[in-house]
LOBA-526344 format. One record per residue: x, y, z of N, C-alpha, C in turn. Coordinates in steps of 0.05 Angstrom, whole numbers, plus 32768, in hexadecimal, padded with zeros to 4 digits. Layout:
XYZXYZXYZ;...
//
This chain:
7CC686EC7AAE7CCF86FA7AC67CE287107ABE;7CDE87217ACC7CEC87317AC17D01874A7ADE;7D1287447ADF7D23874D7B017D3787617AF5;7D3387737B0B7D41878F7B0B7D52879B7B23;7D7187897B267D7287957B457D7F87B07B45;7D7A87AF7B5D7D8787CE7B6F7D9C87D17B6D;7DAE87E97B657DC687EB7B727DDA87D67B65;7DEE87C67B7A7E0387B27B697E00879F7B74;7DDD87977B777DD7877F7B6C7DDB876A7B59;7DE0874B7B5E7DDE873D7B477DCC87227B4B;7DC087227B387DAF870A7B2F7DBD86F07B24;7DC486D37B317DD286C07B1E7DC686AA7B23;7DCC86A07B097DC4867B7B0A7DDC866D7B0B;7DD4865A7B1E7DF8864B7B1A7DEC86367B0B;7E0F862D7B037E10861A7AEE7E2086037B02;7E1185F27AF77E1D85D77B097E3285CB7AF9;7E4C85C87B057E5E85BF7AF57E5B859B7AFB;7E70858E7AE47E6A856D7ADD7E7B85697AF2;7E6C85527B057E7A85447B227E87852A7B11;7E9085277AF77EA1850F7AEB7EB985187AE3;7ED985137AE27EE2851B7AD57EE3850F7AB7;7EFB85167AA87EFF85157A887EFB84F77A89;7F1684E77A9F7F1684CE7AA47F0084C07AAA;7EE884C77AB27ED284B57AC27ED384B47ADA;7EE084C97AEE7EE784C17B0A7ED384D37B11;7EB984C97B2A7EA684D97B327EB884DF7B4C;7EAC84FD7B497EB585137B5F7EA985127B6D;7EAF85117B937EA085117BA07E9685347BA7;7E79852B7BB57E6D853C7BB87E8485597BCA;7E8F85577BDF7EA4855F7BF67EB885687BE2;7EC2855E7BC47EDA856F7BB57ED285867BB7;7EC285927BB77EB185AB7BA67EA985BE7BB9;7EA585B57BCE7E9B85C57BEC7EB585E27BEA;7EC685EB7BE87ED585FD7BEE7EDF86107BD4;7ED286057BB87ED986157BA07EC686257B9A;7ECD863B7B957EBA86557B867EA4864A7B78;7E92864D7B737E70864B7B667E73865B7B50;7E67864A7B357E6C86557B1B7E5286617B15;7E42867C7B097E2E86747B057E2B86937AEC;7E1586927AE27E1186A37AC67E0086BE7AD5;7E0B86D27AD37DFF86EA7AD67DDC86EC7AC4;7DCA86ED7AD17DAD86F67AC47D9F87127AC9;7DA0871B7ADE7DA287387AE07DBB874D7AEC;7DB987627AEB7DCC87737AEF7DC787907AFA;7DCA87937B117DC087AE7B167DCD87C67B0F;7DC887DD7B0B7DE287FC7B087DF287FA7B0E;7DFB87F87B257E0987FC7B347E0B880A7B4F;7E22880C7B627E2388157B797E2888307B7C;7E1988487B827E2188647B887E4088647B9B;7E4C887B7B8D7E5E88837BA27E56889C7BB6;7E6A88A37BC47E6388BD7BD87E5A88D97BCB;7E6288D67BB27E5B88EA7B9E7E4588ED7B93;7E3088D17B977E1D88CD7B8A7E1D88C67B71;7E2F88BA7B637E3588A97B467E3588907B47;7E2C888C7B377E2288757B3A7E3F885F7B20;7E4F884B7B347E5F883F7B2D7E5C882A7B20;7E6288217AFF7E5288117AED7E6087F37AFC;7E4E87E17AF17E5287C77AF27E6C87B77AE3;7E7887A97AF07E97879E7AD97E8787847AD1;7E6987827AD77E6387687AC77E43876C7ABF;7E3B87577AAE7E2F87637A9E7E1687467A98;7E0387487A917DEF87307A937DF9871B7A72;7DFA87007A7C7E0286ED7A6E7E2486EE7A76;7E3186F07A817E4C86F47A947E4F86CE7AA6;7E5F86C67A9F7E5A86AC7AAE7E7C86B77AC7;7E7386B17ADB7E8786B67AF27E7F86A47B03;7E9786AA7B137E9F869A7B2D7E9F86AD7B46;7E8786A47B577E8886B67B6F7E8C86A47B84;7E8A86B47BA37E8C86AC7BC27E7C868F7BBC;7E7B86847BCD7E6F86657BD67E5D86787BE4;7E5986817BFC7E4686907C137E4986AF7C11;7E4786BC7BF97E4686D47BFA7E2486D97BE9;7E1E86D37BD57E0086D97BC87DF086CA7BD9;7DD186D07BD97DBC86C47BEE7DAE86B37BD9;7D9E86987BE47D9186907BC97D7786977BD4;7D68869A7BBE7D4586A07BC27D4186947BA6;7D2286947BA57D1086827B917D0286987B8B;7CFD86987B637CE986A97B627CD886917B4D;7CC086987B4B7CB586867B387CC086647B37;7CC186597B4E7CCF863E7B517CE2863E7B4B;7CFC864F7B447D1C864B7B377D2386557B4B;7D39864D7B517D4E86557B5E7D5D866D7B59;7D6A867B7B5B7D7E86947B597D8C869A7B78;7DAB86A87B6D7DB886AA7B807DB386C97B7E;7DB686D97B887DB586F87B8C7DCE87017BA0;7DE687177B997DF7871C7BA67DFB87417B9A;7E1487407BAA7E2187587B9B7E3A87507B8E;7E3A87677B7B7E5187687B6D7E6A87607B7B;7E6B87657B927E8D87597B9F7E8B87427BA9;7E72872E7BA07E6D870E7BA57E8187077B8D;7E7F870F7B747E8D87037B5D7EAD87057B65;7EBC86F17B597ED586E87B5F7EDF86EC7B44;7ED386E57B297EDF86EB7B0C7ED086E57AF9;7ED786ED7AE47EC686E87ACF7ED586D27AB7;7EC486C37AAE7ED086B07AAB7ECE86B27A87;7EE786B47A747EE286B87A587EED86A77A4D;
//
C-alpha cells in the first residue's frame, strides 16, 4: 500500500500501551478513557499553504511516535487495517 496525503494530513497507527503495571496491577479499562493516544506516524503530507501560497513544512516526519487528541483524527480502514488520519494540529508531541 502505498498513501500520499494532502496538505497537513497525517496517516497513524496507534500503539496500544500495556493495561499491567511494573507491579502486576491490571488497569482498568475507564483509567485510560481521558489520556492522549500514542501512535507512530506512517504517512506524511507537505504541508499546509499559507495566504502567500507557501507551502508550510511538517514539524513531523514518518516513523515519529506521538501523542495526539483522543477525538481529533477520524479512523477509516484500508486493506482490513485500521488507521487514524488527522491533521497536524491533532498531534500533542513527539515523543523521543
Amino acid at each position: 500500500m502505498n498513501l500520499k496525503p494532502l496538505s497537513n494530513h497525517i496517516f497513524l497507527e496507534t500503539i496500544e500501551e500495556e493495561k499491567i503495571t511494573k507491579s502486576g496491577i491490571v488497569l482498568p479499562e475507564t483509567s485510560e478513557k481521558e489520556k492522549p493516544i500514542k501512535g507512530k506516524i506512517i504517512a506524511v503530507g507537505p504541508g499546509k499553504k499559507n495566504d502567500k501560497g507557501e507551502i508550510i513544512q511538517m514539524s513531523v516526519k514518518v516513523g515519529d511516535i506521538v501523542l495526539f487528541k483522543k477525538y481529533g483524527p477520524d479512523e477509516i480502514e484500508i486493506e482490513d487495517k485500521k488507521y487514524l488520519v488527522g491533521d497536524e494540529d491533532d498531534i500533542l508531541a513527539i515523543l523521543e
